[in-house]
C-alpha positions, -999 to 999 in steps of 0.1 A, spaced: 400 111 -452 385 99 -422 350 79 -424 319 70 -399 310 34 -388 280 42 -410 297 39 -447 322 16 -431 297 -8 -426 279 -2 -456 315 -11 -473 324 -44 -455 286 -52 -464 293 -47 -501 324 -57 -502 309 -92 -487 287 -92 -512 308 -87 -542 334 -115 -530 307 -141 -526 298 -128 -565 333 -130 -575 340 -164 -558 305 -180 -568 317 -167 -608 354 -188 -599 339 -214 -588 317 -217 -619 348 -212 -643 369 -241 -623 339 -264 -626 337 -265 -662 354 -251 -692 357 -213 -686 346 -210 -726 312 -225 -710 304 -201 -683 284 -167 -703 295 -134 -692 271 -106 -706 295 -85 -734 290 -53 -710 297 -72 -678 333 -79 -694 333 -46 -709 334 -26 -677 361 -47 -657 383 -48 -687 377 -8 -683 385 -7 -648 415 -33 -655 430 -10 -676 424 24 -656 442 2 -627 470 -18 -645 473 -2 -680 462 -15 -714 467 -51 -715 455 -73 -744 431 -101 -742 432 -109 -702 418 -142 -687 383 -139 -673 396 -148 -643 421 -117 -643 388 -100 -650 365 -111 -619 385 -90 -595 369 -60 -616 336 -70 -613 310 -50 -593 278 -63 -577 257 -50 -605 281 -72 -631 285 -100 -609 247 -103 -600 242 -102 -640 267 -130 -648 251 -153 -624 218 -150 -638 233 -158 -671 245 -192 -661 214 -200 -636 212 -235 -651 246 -242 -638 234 -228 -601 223 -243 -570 183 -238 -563 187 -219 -535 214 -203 -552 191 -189 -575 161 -179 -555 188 -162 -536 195 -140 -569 161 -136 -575 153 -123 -542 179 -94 -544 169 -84 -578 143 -58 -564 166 -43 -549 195 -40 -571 191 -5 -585 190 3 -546 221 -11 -540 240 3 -568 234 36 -560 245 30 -521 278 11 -534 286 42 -553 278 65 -529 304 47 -507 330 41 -533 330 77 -548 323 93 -514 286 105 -522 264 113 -492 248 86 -475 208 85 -471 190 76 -440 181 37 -451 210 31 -468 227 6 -442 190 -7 -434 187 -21 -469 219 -33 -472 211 -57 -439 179 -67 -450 194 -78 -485 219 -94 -471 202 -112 -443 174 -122 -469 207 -140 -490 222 -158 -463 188 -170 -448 178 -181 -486 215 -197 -494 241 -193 -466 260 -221 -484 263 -194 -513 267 -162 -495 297 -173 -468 314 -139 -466 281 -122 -455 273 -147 -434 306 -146 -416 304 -102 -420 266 -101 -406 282 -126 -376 312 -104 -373 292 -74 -367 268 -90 -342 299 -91 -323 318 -64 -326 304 -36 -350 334 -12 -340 356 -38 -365 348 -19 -398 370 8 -381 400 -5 -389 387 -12 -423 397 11 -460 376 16 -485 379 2 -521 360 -8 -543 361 -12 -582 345 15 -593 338 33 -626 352 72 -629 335 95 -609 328 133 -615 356 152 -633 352 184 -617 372 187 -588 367 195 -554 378 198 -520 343 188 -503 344 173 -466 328 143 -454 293 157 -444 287 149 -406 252 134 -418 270 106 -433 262 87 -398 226 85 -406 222 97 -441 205 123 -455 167 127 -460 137 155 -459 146 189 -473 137 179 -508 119 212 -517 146 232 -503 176 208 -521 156 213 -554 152 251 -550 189 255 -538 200 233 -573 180 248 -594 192 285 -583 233 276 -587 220 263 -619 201 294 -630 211 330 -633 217 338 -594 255 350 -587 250 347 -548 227 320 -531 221 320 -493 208 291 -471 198 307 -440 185 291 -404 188 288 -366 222 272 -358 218 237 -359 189 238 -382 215 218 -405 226 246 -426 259 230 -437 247 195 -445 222 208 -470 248 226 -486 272 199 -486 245 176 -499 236 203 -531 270 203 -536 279 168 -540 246 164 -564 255 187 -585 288 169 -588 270 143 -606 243 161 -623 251 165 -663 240 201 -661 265 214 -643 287 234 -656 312 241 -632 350 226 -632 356 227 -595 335 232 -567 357 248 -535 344 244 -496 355 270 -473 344 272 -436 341 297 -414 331 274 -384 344 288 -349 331 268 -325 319 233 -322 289 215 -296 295 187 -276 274 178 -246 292 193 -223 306 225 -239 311 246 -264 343 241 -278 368 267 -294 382 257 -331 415 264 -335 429 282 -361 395 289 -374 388 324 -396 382 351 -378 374 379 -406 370 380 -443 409 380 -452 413 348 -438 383 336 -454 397 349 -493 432 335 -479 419 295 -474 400 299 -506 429 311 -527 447 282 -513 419 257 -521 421 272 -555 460 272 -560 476 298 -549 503 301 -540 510 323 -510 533 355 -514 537 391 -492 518 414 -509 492 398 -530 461 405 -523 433 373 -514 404 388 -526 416 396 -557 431 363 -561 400 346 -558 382 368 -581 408 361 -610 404 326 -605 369 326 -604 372 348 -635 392 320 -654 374 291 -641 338 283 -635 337 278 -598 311 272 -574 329 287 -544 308 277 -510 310 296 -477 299 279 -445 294 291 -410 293 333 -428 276 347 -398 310 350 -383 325 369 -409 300 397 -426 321 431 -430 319 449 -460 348 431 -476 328 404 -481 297 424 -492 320 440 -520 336 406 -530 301 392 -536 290 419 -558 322 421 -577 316 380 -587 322 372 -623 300 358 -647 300 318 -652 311 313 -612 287 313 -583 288 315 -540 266 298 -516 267 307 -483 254 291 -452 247 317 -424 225 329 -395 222 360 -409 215 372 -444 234 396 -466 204 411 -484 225 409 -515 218 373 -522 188 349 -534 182 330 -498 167 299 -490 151 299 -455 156 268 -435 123 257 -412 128 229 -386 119 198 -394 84 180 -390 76 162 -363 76 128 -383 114 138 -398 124 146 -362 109 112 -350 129 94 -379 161 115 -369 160 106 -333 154 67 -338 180 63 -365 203 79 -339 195 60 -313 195 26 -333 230 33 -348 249 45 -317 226 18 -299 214 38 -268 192 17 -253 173 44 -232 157 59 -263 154 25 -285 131 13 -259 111 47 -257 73 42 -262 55 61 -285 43 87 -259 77 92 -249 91 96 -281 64 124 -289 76 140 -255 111 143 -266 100 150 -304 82 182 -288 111 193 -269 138 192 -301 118 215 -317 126 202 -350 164 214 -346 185 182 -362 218 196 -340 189 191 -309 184 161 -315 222 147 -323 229 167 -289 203 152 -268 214 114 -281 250 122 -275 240 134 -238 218 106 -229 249 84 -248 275 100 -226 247 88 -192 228 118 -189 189 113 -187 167 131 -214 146 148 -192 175 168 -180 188 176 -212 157 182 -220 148 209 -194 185 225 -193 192 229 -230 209 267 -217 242 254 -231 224 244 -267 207 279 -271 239 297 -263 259 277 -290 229 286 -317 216 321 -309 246 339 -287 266 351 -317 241 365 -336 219 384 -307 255 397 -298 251 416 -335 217 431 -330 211 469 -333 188 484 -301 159 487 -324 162 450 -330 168 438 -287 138 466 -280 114 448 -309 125 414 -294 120 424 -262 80 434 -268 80 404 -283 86 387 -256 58 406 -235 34 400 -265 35 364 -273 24 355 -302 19 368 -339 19 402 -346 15 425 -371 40 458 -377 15 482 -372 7 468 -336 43 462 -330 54 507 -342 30 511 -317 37 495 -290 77 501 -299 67 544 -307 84 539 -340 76 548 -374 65 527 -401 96 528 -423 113 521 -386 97 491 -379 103 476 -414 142 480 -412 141 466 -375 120 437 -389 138 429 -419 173 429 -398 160 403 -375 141 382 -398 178 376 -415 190 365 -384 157 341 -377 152 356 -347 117 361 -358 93 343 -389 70 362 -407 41 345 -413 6 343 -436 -18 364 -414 -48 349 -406 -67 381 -415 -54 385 -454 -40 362 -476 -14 394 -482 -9 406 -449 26 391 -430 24 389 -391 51 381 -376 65 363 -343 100 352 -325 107 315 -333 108 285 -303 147 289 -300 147 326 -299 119 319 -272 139 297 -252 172 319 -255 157 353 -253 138 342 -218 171 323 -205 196 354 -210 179 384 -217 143 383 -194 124 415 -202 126 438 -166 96 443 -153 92 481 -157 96 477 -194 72 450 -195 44 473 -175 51 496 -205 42 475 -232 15 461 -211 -2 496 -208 4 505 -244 -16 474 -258 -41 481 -232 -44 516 -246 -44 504 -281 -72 481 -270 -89 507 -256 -89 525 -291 -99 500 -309 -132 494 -290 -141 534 -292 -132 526 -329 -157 499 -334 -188 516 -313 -181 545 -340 -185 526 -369 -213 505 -353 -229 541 -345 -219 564 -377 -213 534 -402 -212 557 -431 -197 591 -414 -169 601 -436 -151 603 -409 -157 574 -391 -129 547 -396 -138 509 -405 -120 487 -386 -117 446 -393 -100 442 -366 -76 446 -333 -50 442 -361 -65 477 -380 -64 501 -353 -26 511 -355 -32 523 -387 -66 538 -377 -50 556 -351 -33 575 -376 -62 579 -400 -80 595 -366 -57 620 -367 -53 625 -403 -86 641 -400 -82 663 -374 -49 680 -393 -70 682 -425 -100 698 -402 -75 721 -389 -61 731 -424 -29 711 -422 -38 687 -452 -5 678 -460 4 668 -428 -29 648 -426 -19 630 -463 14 623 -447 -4 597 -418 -22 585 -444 8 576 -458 25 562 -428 -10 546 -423 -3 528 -458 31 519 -452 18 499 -417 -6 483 -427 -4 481 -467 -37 458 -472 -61 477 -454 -85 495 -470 -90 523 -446 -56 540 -448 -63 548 -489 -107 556 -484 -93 582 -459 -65 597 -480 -97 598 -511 -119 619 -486 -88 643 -479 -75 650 -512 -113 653 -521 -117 683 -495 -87 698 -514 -103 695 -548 -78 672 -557 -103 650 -580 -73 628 -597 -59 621 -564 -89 613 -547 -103 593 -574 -66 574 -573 -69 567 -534 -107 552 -536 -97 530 -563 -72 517 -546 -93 513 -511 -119 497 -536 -93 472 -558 -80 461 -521 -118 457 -504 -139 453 -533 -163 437 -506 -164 469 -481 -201 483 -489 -185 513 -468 -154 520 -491 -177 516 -517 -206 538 -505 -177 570 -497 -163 561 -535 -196 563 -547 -208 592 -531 -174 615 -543 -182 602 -578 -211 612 -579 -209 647 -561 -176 661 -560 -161 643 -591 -194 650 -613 -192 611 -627 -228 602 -610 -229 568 -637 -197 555 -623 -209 570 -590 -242 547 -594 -224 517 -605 -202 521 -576 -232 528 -549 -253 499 -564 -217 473 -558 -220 482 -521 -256 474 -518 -248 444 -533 -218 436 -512 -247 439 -485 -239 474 -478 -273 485 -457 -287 516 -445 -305 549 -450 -273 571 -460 -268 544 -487 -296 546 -499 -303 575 -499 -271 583 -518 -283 559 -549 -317 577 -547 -302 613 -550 -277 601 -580 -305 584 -594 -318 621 -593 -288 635 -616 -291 614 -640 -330 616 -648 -336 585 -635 -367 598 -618 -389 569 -612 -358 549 -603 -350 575 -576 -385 577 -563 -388 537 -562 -356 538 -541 -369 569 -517 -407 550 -515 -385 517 -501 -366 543 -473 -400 556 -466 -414 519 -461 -387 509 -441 -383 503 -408 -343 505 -405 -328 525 -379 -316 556 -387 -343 563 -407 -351 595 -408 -387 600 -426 -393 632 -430 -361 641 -443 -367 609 -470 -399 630 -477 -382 661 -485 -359 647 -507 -386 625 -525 -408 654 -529 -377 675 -542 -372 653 -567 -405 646 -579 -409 682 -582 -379 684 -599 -383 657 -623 -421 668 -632 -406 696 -642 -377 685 -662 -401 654 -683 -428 681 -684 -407 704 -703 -394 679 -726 -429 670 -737 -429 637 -716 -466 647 -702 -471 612 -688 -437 603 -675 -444 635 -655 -474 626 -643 -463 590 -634 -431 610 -613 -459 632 -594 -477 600 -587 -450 585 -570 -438 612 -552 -479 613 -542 -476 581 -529 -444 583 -503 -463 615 -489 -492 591 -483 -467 564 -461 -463 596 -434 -485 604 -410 -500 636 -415 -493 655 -385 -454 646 -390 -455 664 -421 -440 701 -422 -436 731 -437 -413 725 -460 -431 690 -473 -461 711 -477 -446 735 -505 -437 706 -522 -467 693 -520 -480 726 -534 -453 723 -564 -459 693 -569 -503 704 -575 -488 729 -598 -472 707 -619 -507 686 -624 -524 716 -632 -494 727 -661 -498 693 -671 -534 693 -677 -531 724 -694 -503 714 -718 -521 682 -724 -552 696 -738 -571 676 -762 -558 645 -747 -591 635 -721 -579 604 -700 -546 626 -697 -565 659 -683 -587 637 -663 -554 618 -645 -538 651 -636 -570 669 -623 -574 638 -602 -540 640 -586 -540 674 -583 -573 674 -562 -559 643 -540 -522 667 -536 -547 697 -526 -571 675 -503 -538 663 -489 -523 699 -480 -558 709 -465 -552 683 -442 -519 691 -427 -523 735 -431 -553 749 -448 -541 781 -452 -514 765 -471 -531 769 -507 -528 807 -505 -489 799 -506 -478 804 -542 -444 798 -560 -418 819 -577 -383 827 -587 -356 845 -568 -349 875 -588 -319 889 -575 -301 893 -542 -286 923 -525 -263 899 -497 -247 926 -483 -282 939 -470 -296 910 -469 -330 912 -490 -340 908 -524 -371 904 -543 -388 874 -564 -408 871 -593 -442 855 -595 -469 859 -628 -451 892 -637 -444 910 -603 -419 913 -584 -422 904 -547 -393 919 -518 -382 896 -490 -352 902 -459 -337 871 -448 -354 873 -414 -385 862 -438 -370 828 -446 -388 799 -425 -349 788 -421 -320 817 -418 -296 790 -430 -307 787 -465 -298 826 -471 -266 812 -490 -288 790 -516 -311 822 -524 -294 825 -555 -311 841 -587 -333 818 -606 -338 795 -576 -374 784 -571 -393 795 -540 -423 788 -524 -442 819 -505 -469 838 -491 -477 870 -506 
């Protein structure tokens, strides 16, 4: 097994170390009585351990047999023991290391049981042992003679081997490489490692670690897998490392592995060999691997999958037995897996990445970088750790960094090429737009600009989001809504070998312009007809895909084709899942169809995901209330979208009229007398008059014949009053008659409050102001009287209406307005001249 310079010199550094420990305990013992010198009873312990593990039980061996076992943790303790027999500096020396000890034990077994390196390892080993030379060189000759040596010539530790004393290590076995990290160390990822541990840990049969090439993929793995070697929860007895790697970067080519897998039966072939097997015609890999993975808990990891993903491989996955696990590192997900998603790294990580590097393979051109320029080529890596390695080994190998920099073609091809190569049409069109349309984008913008459907653009989306050719993001819009846009790499390569032609750019260029263009005619309507039920609310640019479909939904349902128009609803949905719009309109629909559950269904949804839209809740309130005969919940509803700060006439007006079914007379005229003294736009007084006077007739009625003589008067007196807040000559016809009703009712309230003087008294009163008022606008209006419609002969269109006993005939062509023939209906009340 081949090492780096990295844990080579991290080695001759420890090993320094420990033999000016082990000479500086010697020299103690030859100095006086060995029986003198204190060794701590689990210093001696351990090295007897490791004596015997080396040379076989052996009874009662010389201390000085035992030194040659001792590690810097035991070596550092015995020492301390016998301080009183040390030199000063000696001591301060020990002292001065101390801080550090738990640091170093942990890098001395990383290098003597072949555990990943982190990123400051080698830096606190010099600055420990630079601190005990400069504090007691007399003491610490070996480092002083190693930290010389490699001043000198670093590329000695080469030639050196490895070995130390060392406790046992891990008993599971395993066949992990040396991870090609190891030259810096690892470091970042911590959130990612913990996820990836805890899922082999947990329940999850396949887990996926999934990125750009170079995004360092494999090293995370490799660094999960060697933790978990050493983590007392693991319950696996070997781990086995498989790679599917093809083709390797240097910086000037992409280089061809040999011998590397090609397909999945050479995959299960090197793993059945890792695992034992021993190779004969006929047997079959795959099932090979299964058994023994079946007998043994085995965490089985496959690097580099993008190259091999048939379906023998999908079957193999889903066939895994209990108690053994996969991970896989690959471009592309297998949707059949718990993946972790890979982002590049932060600018700071990058930054730390590129000056260890540089520091360690000494390159002097980007040691001596400034800040600025550092932040230059920090911007340019993009975050990818196989960037950066490249761009130090090509400014190593005499290149300058601004070329690599600017001609990174070779880079992107070794990352992206192999995957793009496996992309459907749908995918290269999507990427394409992309391309045209910089930026975030939602799906609904990007099945329009495409023509596809919604469930079209989900599977297209999906597939290249497992390849990382494009991140979904947090839209800035809803917490819950995903946008989505190509990453910096897929930038780069898509623009390097695939530029978009121009006459499929002026395509997608005229199709956002149209779907601009909608969404301004969009947002005049709603400014214009804010509470039409068929206008459509839209937040947004981001709204009108969906909203293009809602448009239409309402012209099938106009036309009769409501199941058509339920099915762009749905599509709508399916879009654009959080907005609001796409269930309100389905509501209204399945509300023209009398389909009250459905409807009911819809607007609760448009209401649970908008619970701010006065709009949504105005239309909700407004079916409850009418078509679905719940005017409570219908108020409730109407009164949250005022308070949302839902404004207007209609919505107003809406609370006043359900006011109006539920008896809730003064509350309806209250709300009708604040239309009336409005000056919103819209407004439309009259028709607030007619509707306050309807219901102040109605309700005088209704209290009256319950025997609520002074809650009717008090509804006649407001009704009264919003007559008085319009102009008289912009009252008409139609107000007048209510006007009339509404003097009849003071005058049956008089009479049915006989006996009772302040009461006969009010109602005489208002019913002279009501007649003084009528004189005003049409004096021959108090010859008008009211009645009942009788009955109704439609076919030949007359009838007759009853009035203090007699019956009175009428045609239609009598009616002041030949469009309320359909409400003449028997019993209704009528207001004419006989």
């Amino acid at each position: 097994m081949s090492f780096n310079a990295t844990r080579l010199t991290c080695f001759a550094l420890i090993a320094a170390i420990e033999g000016d420990c082990r000479e500086s305990i010697l020299n103690l013992q030859s100095g006086s009585a060995e029986a003198t010198v204190t060794w701590p009873e689990n210093a001696a312990r351990r090295a007897h351990e490791r004596l015997e593990r080396e040379k076989g039980v052996r009874p009662d061996p010389s201390r000085s047999a035992l030194v040659d076992y001792l590690d810097f943790a035991d070596g550092h303790e015995i020492l301390l023991a016998n301080k009183s027999l040390l030199t000063d500096d000696h001591r301060k020396s020990l002292s001065a290391a101390a801080p550090h000890l738990g640091r170093i034990v942990a890098i001395r077994n990383r290098v003597a049981h072949t555990r990943p390196m982190e990123i400051d390892d080698l830096v606190e080993l010099y600055d420990v042992a630079r601190d005990l030379v400069r504090l007691s060189r007399e003491s610490w000759k070996t480092i002083d003679e190693t930290l010389q040596r490699l001043e000198r010539n670093p590329e000695f530790v080469l030639g050196l081997t490895i070995q130390l004393p060392a406790d046992p290590s891990s008993p599971i076995s395993h066949n992990l490489p040396i991870p090609d990290f190891d030259e810096t160390g690892f470091f970042g990822r911590a959130k990612e490692l913990q996820r990836i541990k805890k899922a082999l840990l947990g329940p999850y049969p396949v887990v996926s670690i999934l990125g750009d090439g170079g995004l360092g993929k494999t090293s995370l793995a490799l660094k999960a897998a060697y933790d978990l070697l050493d983590d007392s929860r693991t319950e696996f007895e070997a781990i086995v490392w498989v790679s599917a790697k093809a083709t390797t970067l240097t910086s000037s080519e992409i280089r061809n592995i040999g011998g590397a897998i090609q397909d999945s039966l050479g995959l299960f072939e090197a793993a059945a060999t890792e695992l034992g097997a021993v190779a004969s015609a006929g047997n079959d890999p795959m099932s090979e691997v299964l058994q023994y993975l079946e007998s043994f808990r085995v965490l089985l990891i496959l690097d580099n999958l993008e190259t091999v993903t048939d379906q023998r491989l999908r079957d193999f996955l889903l066939e895994l037995p209990n108690g053994s696990k996969v991970l896989i590192t690959t471009r592309i997900g297998l949707g059949i897996e718990n993946p972790v998603k890979l982002e590049p790294l932060s600018a700071a990580e990058s930054r730390t990445l590129l000056r260890a590097l540089a520091s360690i393979r000494n390159v002097p051109t980007l040691k001596s970088l400034d800040e600025d320029g550092m932040a230059i080529l920090v911007a340019a890596v993009k975050g990818h750790p196989l960037y950066i390695k490249w761009l130090v080994a090509g400014v190593q190998a005499g290149r300058r960094p601004s070329e690599l920099v600017n001609d990174n073609s070779l880079l992107l091809e070794y990352c992206m090429s192999n995957v793009y190569d496996q992309l459907s049409g749908d995918c290269r069109q999507v990427l394409q737009s992309m391309q045209v349309m910089r930026g975030a984008r939602g799906q609904g913008e990007l099945a329009y600009l495409n023509e596809m459907s919604a469930d079209q653009i989900q599977a297209t989306l999906l597939e290249l989001m497992t390849t990382n050719f494009v991140a979904m993001r947090q839209s800035k819009v809803h917490s819950l809504e995903a946008s989505y846009e190509t990453s910096d790499f897929a930038s780069q390569y898509l623009a390097r070998t695939n530029p978009v032609l121009q006459a499929f750019r002026e395509h997608i260029t005229a199709r956002s312009t149209d779907l601009a263009k909608i969404g301004l005619r969009l947002t005049a309507d709603g400014r214009a007809k804010k509470y039409d039920s068929h206008t459509v609310d839209v937040r947004g640019q981001h709204d009108v895909p969906a909203a293009r479909l809602l448009i239409d939904a309402f012209k099938r349902a106009d036309e009769g084709s409501v199941d058509a128009a339920i099915d762009l609803c749905r599509e709508a949905q399916t879009l654009s899942p959080t907005y609001h719009e796409a269930w309100r309109v389905e509501a209204t629909i399945q509300a023209k169809r009398q389909d009250r559950d459905a409807a009911i269904s819809a607007f609760e949804r448009a209401h649970e995901i908008a619970p701010d839209s006065a709009v949504a809740s105005y239309h909700f309130g407004a079916y409850l209330a009418g078509g679905a005969s719940e005017p409570a919940w219908g108020l409730r509803v109407l009164q949250a979208s005022a308070s949302a700060g839902g404004t207007g006439p209609q919505l107003l007006a809406e609370i006043a009229a359900t006011h109006l079914l539920l008896g809730n007379y003064i509350e309806c005229l209250d709300t009708y007398l604040s239309l009336a003294q409005s000056s919103q736009p819209g407004a439309d007084k009259l028709a607030i008059l007619h509707l306050a006077l309807r219901g102040g007739s109605q309700g005088a009625v209704a209290l009256r014949e319950r025997g609520e003589l002074s809650n009717s008067l008090q509804v006649i007196e407001a009704a009264f009053g919003i007559a008085t807040e319009i102009d008289v000559q912009h009252i008409d016809a139609e107000a007048t008659d209510w006007l009339l009703d509404l003097g009849y009712s003071t005058f049956a309230v008089a009479t049915a409050a006989e006996g009772d003087e302040y009461l006969v008294k009010r109602a005489n009163e208002y019913g002279s102001a009501i007649a003084d008022r009528v004189r005003v606008v049409d004096s021959e209006a108090m010859t008008r009287v009211f009645g009942y419609v009788k009955n109704v002969e439609e076919l030949k269109h007359f009838g007759f209406v009853r009035h203090a006993g007699a019956d009175y005939f009428f045609h239609h062509n009598d009616l002041a307005r030949r469009q309320d023939w359909p409400d003449m209906l028997p019993g209704v009340r009528v207001c004419f001249q006989i």
